[in-house]
Legacy VTK file of the C-alpha trace (Angstrom):
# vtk DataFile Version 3.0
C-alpha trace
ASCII
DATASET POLYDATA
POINTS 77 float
2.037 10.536 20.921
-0.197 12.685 22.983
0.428 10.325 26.035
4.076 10.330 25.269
4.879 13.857 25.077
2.188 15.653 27.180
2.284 12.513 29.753
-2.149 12.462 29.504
-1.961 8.680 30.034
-5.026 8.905 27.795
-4.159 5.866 25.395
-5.133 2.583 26.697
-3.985 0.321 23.466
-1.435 -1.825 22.728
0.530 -0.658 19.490
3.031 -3.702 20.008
0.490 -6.136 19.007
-0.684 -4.409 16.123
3.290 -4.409 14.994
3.286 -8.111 15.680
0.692 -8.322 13.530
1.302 -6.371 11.040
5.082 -8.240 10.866
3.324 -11.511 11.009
1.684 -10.545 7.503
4.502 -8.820 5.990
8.048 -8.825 7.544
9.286 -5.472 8.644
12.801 -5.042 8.151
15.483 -2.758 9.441
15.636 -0.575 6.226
11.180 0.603 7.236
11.987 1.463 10.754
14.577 3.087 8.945
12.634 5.229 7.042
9.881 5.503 9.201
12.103 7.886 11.624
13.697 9.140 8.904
9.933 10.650 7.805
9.062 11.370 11.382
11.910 13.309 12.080
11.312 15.419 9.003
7.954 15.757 9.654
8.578 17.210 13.102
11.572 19.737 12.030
8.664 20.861 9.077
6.482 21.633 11.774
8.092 22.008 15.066
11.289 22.635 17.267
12.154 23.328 21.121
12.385 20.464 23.883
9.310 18.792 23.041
10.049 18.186 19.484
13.680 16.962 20.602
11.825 14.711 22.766
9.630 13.512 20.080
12.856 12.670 17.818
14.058 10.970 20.781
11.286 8.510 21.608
10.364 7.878 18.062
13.966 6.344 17.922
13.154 4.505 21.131
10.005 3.174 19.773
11.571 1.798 16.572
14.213 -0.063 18.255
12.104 -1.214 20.783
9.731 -2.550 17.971
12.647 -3.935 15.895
14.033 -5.996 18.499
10.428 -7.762 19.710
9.778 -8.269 15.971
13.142 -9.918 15.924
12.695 -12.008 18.720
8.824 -12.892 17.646
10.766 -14.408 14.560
12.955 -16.832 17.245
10.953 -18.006 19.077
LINES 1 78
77 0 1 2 3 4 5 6 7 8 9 10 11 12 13 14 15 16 17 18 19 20 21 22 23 24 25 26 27 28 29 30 31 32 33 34 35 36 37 38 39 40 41 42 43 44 45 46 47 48 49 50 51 52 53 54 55 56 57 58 59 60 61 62 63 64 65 66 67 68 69 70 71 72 73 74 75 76
């Protein structure tokens, strides 16, 4: 998040293929990414507000989606 938000470019992993993983062992489904952003989001208005925790909101959404759909193509192919 650090790297998103602040734009440090100090994370060098991969967090898609931990997802893969992870999904590989037990299927995420649309209802956790659900909930996931639903608990980020309140996590962030707890503790934060102003352009940087819209931003945060913002690319949390992103990042779900973004893992949804590879986890739903890793299941195609």
């Amino acid at each position: 998040w650090e790297s998103i938000l602040l734009q440090t470019h100090e994370y060098r992993g991969n967090p898609m293929i931990k997802h893969l993983a992870l999904h590989q062992k037990k299927p995420m489904k649309q209802e956790h990414f659900d909930r996931w952003v639903k608990l980020f989001h309140e996590n962030i208005d707890s503790k934060f507000s102003g352009e940087r925790a819209v931003l945060a909101k913002t690319r949390a959404i992103s990042i779900a989606t973004m893992i949804r759909i590879k986890t739903i193509q890793a299941d195609q192919a």
